[in-house]
Kinemage of the C-alpha trace (Angstrom):
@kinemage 1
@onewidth
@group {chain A} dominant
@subgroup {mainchain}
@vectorlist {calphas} color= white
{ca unk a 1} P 87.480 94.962 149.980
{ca unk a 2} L 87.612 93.970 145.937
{ca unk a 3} L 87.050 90.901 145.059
{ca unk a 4} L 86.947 89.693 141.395
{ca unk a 5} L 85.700 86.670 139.468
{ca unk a 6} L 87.166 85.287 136.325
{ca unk a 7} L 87.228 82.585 133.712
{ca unk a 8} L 90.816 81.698 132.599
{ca unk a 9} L 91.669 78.960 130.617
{ca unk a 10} L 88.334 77.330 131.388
{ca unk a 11} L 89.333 77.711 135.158
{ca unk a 12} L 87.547 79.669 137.737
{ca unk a 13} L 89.629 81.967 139.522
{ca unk a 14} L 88.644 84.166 142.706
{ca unk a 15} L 90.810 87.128 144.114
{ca unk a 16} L 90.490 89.087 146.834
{ca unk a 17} L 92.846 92.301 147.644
{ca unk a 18} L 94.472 92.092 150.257
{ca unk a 19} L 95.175 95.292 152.783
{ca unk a 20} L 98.437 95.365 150.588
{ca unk a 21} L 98.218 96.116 147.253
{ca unk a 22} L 100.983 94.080 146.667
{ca unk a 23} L 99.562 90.969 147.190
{ca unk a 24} L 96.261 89.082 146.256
{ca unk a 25} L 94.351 86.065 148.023
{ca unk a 26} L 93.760 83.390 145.246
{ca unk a 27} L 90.643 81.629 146.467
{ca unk a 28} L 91.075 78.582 144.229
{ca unk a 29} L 91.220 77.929 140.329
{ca unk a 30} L 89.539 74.530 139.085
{ca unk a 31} L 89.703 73.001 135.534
{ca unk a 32} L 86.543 71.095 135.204
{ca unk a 33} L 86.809 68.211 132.777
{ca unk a 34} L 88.982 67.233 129.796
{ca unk a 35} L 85.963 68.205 127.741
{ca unk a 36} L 87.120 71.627 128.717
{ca unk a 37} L 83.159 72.332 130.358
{ca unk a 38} L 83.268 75.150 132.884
{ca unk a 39} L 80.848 75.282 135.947
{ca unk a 40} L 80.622 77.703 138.273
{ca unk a 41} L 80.675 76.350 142.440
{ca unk a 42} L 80.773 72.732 141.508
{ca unk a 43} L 84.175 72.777 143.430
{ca unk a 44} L 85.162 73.728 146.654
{ca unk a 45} L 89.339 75.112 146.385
{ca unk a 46} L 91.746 76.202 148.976
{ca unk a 47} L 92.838 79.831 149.246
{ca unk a 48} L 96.466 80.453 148.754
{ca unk a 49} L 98.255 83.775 147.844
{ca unk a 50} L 99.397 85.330 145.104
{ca unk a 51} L 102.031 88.117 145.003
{ca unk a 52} L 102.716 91.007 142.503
{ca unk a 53} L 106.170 90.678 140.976
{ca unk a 54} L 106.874 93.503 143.200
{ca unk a 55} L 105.645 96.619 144.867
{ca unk a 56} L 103.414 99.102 142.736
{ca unk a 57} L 105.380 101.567 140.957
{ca unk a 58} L 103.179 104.082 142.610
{ca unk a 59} L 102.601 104.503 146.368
{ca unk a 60} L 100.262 101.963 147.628
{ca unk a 61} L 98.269 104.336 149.912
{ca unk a 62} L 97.671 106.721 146.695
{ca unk a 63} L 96.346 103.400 144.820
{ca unk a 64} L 93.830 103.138 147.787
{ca unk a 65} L 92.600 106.826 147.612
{ca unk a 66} L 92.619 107.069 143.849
{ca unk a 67} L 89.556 105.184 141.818
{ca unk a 68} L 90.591 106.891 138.852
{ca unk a 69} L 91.929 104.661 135.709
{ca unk a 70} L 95.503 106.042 135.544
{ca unk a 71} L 95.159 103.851 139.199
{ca unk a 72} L 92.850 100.774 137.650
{ca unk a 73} L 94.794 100.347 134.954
{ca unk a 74} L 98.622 99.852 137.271
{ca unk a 75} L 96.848 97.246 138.948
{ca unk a 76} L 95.164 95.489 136.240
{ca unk a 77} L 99.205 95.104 134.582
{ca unk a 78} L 100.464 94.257 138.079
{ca unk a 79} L 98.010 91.855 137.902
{ca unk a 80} L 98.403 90.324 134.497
{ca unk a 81} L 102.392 90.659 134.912
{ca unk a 82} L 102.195 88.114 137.425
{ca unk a 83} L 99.734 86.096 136.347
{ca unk a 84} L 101.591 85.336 132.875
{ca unk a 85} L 105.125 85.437 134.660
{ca unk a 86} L 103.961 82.870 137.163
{ca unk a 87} L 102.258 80.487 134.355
{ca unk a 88} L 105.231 80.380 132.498
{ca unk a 89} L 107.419 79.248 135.365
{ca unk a 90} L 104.425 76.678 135.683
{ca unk a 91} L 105.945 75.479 132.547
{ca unk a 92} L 109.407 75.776 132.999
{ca unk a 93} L 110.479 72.298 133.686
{ca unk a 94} L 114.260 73.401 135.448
{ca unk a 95} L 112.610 75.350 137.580
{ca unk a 96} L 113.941 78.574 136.547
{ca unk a 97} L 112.412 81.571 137.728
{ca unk a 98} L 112.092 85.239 136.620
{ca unk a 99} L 114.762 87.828 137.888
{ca unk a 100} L 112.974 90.865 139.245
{ca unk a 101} L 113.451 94.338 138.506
{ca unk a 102} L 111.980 97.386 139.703
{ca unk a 103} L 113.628 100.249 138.881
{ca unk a 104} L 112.658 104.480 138.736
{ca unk a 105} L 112.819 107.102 136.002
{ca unk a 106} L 114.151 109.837 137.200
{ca unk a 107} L 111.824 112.146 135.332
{ca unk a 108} L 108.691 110.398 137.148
{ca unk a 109} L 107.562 106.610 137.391
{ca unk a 110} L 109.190 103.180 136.743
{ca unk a 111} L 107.996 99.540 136.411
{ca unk a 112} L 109.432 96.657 136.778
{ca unk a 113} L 111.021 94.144 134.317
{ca unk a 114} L 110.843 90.656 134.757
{ca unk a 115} L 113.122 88.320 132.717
{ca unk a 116} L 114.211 84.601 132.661
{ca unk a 117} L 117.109 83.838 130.775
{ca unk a 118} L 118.591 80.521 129.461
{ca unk a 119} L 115.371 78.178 130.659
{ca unk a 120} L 115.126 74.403 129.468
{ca unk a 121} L 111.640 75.624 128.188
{ca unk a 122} L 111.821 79.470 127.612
{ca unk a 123} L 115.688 81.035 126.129
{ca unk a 124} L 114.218 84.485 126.752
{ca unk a 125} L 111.100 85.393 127.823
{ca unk a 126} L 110.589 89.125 129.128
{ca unk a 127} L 107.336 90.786 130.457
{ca unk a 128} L 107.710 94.267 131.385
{ca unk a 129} L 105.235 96.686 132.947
{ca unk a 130} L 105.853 100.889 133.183
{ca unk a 131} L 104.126 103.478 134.923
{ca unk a 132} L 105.185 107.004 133.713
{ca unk a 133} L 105.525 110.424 133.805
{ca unk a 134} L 106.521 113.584 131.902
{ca unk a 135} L 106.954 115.813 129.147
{ca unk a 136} L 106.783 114.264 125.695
{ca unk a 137} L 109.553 116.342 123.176
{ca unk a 138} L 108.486 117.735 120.298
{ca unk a 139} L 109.365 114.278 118.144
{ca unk a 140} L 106.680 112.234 120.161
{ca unk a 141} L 103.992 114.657 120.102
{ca unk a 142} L 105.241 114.856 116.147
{ca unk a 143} L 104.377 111.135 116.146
{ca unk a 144} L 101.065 111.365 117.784
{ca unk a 145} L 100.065 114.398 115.585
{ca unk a 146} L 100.551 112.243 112.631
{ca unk a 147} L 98.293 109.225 113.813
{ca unk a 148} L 96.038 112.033 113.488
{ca unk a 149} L 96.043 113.394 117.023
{ca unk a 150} L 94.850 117.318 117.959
{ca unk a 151} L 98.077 118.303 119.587
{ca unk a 152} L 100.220 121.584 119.603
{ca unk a 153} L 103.017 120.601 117.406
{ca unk a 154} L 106.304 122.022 118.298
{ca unk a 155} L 106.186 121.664 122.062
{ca unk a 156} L 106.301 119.692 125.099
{ca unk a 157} L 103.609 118.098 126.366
{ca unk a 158} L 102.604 116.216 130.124
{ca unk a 159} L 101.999 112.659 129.641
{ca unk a 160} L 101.032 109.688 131.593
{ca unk a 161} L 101.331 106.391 130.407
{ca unk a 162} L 101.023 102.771 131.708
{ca unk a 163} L 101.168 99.498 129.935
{ca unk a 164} L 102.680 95.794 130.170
{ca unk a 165} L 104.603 94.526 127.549
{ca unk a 166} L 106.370 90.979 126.765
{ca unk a 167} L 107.950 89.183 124.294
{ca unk a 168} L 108.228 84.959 125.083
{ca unk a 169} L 111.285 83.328 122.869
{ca unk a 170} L 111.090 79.283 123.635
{ca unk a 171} L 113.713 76.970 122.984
{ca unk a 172} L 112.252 74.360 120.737
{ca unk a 173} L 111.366 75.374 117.110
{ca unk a 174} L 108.139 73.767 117.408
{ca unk a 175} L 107.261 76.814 120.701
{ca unk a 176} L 105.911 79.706 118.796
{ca unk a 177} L 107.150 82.963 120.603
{ca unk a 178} L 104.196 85.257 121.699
{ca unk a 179} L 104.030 89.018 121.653
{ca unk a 180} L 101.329 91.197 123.863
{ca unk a 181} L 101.067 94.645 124.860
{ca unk a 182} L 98.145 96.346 126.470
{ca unk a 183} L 98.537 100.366 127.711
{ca unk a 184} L 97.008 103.343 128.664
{ca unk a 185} L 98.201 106.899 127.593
{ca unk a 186} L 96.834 110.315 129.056
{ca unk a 187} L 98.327 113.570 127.299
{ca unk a 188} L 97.493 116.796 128.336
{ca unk a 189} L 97.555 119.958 126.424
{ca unk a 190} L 96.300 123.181 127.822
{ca unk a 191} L 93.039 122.481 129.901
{ca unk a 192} L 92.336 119.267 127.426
{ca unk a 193} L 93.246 115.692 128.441
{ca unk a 194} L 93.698 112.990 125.521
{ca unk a 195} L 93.480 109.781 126.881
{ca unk a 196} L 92.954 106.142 124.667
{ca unk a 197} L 94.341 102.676 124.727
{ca unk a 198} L 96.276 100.441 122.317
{ca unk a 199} L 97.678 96.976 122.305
{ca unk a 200} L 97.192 93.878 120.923
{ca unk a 201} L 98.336 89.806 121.265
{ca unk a 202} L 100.355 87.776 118.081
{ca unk a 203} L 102.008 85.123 117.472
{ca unk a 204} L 104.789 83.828 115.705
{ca unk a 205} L 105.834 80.532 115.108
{ca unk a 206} L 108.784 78.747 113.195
{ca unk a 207} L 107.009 75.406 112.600
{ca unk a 208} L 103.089 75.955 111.193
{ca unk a 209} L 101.017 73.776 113.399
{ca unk a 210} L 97.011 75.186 111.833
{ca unk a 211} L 95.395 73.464 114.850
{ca unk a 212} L 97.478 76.060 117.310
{ca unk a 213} L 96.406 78.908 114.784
{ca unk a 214} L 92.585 78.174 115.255
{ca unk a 215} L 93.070 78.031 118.968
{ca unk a 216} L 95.205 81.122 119.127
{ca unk a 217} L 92.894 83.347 116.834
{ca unk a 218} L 89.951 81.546 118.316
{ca unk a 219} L 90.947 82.468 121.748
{ca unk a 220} L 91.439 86.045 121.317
{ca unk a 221} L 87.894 86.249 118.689
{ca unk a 222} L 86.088 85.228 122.133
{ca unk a 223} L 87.644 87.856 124.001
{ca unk a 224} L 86.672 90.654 121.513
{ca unk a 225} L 83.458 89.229 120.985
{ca unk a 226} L 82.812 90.075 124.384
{ca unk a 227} L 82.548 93.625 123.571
{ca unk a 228} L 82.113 94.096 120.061
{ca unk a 229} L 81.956 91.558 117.316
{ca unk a 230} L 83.633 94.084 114.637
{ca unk a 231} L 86.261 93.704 116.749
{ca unk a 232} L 88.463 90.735 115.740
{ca unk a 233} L 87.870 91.088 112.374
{ca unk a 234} L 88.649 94.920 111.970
{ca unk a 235} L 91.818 94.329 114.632
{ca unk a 236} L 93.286 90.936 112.869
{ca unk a 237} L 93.576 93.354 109.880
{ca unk a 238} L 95.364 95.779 111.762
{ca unk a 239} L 97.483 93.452 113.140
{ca unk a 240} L 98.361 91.821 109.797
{ca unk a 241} L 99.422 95.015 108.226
{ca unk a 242} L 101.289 96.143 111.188
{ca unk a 243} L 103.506 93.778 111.386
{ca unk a 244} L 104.243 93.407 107.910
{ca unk a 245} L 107.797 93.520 106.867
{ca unk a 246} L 108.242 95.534 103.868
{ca unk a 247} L 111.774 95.153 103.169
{ca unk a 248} L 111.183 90.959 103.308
{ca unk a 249} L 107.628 91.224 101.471
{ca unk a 250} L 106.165 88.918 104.854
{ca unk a 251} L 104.839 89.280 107.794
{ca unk a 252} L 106.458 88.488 111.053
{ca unk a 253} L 103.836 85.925 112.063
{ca unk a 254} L 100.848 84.654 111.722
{ca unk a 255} L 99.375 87.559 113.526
{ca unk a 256} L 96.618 88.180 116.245
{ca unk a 257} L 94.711 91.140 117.255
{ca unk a 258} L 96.251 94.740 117.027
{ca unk a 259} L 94.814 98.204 117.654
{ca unk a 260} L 95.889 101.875 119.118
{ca unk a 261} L 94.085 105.096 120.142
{ca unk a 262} L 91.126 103.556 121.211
{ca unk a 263} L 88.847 106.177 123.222
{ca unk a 264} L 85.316 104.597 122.384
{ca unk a 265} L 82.870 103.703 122.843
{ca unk a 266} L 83.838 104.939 126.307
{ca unk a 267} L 86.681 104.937 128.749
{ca unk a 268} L 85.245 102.500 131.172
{ca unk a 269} L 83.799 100.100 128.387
{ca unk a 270} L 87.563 100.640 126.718
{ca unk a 271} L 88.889 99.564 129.821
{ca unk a 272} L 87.238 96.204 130.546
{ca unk a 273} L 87.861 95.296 126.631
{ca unk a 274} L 91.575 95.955 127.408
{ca unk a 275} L 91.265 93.979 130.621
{ca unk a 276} L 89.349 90.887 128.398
{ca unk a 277} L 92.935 90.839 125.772
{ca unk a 278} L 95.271 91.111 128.490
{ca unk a 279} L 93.697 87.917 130.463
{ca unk a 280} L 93.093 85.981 127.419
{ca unk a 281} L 96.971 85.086 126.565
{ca unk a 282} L 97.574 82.436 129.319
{ca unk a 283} L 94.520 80.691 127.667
{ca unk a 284} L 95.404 81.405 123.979
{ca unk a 285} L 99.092 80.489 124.498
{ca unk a 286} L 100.378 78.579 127.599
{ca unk a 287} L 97.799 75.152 125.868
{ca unk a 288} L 100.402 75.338 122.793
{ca unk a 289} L 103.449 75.461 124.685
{ca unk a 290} L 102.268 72.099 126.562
{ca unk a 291} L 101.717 70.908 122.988
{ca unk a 292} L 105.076 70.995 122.179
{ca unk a 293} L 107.625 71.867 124.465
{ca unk a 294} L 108.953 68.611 125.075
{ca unk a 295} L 109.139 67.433 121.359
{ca unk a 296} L 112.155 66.372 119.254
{ca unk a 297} L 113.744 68.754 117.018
{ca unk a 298} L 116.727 68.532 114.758
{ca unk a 299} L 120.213 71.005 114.080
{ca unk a 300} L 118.483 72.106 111.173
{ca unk a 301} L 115.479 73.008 112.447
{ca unk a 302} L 116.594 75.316 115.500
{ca unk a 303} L 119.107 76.738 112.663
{ca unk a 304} L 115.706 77.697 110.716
{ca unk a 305} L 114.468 79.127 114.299
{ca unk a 306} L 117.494 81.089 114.656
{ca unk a 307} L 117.019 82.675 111.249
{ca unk a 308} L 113.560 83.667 111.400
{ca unk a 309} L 114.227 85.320 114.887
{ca unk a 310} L 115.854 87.410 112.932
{ca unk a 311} L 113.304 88.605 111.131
{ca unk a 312} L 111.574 88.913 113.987
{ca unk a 313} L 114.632 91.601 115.114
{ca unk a 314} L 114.932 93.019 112.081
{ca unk a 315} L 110.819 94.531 112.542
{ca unk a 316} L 111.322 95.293 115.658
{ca unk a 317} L 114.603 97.737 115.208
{ca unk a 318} L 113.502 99.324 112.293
{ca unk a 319} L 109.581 99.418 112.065
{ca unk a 320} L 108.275 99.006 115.777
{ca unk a 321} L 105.963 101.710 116.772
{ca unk a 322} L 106.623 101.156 120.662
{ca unk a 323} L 110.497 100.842 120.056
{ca unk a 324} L 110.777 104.224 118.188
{ca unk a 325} L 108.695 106.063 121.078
{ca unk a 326} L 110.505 104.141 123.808
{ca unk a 327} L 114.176 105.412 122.162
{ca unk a 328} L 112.721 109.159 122.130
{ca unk a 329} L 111.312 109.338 125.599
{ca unk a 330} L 113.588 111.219 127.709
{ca unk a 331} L 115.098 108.878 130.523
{ca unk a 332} L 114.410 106.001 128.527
{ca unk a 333} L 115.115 102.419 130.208
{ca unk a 334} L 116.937 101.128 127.061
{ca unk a 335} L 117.305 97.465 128.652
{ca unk a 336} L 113.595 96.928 128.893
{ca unk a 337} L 113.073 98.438 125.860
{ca unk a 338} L 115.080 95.865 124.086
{ca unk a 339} L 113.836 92.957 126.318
{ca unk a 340} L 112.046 91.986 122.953
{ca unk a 341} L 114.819 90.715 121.233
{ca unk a 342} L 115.898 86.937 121.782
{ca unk a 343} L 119.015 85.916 122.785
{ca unk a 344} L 120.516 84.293 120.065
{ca unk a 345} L 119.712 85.257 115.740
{ca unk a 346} L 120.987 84.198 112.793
{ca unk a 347} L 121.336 85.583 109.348
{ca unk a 348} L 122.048 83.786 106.118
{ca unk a 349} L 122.901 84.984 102.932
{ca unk a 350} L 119.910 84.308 100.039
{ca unk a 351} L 118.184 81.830 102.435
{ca unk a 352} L 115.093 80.572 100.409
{ca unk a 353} L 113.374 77.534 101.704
{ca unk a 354} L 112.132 74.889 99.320
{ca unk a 355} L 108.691 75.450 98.516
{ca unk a 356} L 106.993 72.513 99.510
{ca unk a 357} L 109.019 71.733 102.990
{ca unk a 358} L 107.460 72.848 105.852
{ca unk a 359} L 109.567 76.052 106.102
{ca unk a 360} L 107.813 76.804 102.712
{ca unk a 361} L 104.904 76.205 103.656
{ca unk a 362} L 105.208 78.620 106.986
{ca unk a 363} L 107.339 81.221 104.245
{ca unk a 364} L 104.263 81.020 102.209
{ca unk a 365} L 101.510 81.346 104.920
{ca unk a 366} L 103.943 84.985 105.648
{ca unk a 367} L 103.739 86.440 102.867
{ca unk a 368} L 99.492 85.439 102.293
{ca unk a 369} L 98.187 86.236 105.572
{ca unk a 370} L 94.970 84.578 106.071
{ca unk a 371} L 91.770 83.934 108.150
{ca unk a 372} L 92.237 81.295 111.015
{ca unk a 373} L 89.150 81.746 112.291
């Protein structure tokens, strides 16, 4: 029996597993307070229970065997996929839900993709998890070698990887969309197994509100200083250069916490830091989309939306690290690869806000990335 304790969002949670994997036993989640004070057992809350998206990619009775973290780390994105998936439809005020699906890759693994389209609160919000298997050609090992990784270079190589991904496109102008990705890679060369982690949590907003980039950075600082308190500092820099645009001179957004190939200081100590990103974005972003999802906006504002999504499409198709090795994996699910990109984009011709509106101001804030926290 597993049972796991939690802070999220300054509420308690309790899980325990049930006999199938599939589903967990939520034994209660308690906000204490405006003042946002948490206290451990100072209220009693009813069990209810709380389902995976779907069945594990992987056969539930080899989950139980297997304590190894190719296993841990399916269920902790299982686990996160729902969680996020079901606080968003928390939020959704037409009660739309996700559409589920799980689908295989023929040359070993699947996931499942989970999407809601055409909300009153969310256009397009997609959060994807993938458990796989195979030989990496010579262009992905290529990659790898030149992030400075010891592998043969001209061949195939066996790889496992698992990871969630999702990208969170609101409506109104004044929602910033959210980006997160946490995974796990394992590649094996000879008698020698590379494994590390990546990921990282940003955010990208249309309208600058500085009180939801304290929180946001603030939120995710905490999480790393759990582990190591070079951490946020060391990974906001990452984050800020990787998503840089080069042909636009800007960044994307206003950033977060980025980092790959992360094998220290060990793998179980890697693991729980992971673990620590992944359940701080329901705290770090569902707060901000209360803020403002029922606000007023004008025309011109979702018109400015519309044409910094595609900016936001523009990185993503051309520089996107995940995107490129997605498109060169054999079998390749090309439709949850591409969840990413919003429904609706607009491009204008020499579009140059006036310096002192607020688009300015956010233009401005792009192209000077600074310290929120």
């Amino acid at each position: 029996m597993y049972i796991k304790v939690f802070l999220k969002n300054c509420a308690l949670s309790c899980y325990q597993r049930q006999k199938g994997l599939s589903t967990l036993r939520k034994c209660g989640t308690a906000v204490l307070g405006a003042s946002l004070a948490c206290a451990y057992g100072t209220t009693v809350v009813a069990c209810k229970d709380v389902t995976f998206m779907a069945k594990t990619v992987t056969a539930e009775e080899e989950l139980k065997r297997a304590n190894d973290m190719r296993s841990r780390m399916e269920l902790m994105i299982m686990e996160a996929q729902a969680e996020f998936c079901k606080a968003l439809e928390l939020e959704e005020d037409g009660g739309k839900k996700f559409n589920v699906d799980k689908w295989k890759r023929a040359e070993g693994g699947g996931g499942v993709t989970c999407v809601l389209q055409d909300g009153k609160v969310f256009e397009k919000a997609g959060v994807n998890i993938s458990v796989v298997t195979g030989n990496l050609p010579p262009a992905a090992v290529a990659q790898m070698r030149s992030r400075g990784k010891n592998l043969r270079e001209g061949v195939e190589l066996p790889f496992f990887a698992a990871g969630i991904s999702a990208v969170i496109h609101p409506r109104n102008p004044y929602v910033p969309t959210i980006h997160f990705n946490y995974r796990y890679f394992e590649v094996k060369d000879g008698e020698k197994v590379d494994w590390w982690f990546g990921g990282g949590t940003d955010l990208t907003p249309y309208y600058l509100d500085e009180e939801d980039a304290v929180h946001f950075h603030g939120t995710l600082k905490a999480a790393c200083d759990r582990h190591d308190t070079s951490y946020y500092k060391k990974f906001k820099k990452w984050c800020d250069k990787y998503f840089h645009i080069p042909h636009r001179g800007e960044s994307r957004g206003i950033g977060g916490i980025f980092f790959d190939d992360l094998d220290t200081p060990g793998q179980e100590e890697a693991f729980k830091f992971v673990t620590d990103c992944a359940n701080s974005v329901i705290p770090s972003y569902i707060p901000i989309v209360k803020k403002h999802k029922n606000k007023m906006y004008t025309d011109n504002e979702r018109q400015w939306q519309l044409l910094r999504r595609g900016r936001y499409v523009e990185f993503n198709l051309i520089y996107d690290r995940g995107t490129k090795f997605g498109l060169h994996t054999p079998g390749a699910r090309f439709e949850s690869i591409l969840m990413s990109l919003p429904l609706n984009a607009r491009w204008e011709y020499m579009n140059v806000p006036y310096e002192r509106s607020r688009e300015g101001k956010l233009t401005e804030i792009l192209k000077n990335p600074k310290d929120w926290v």
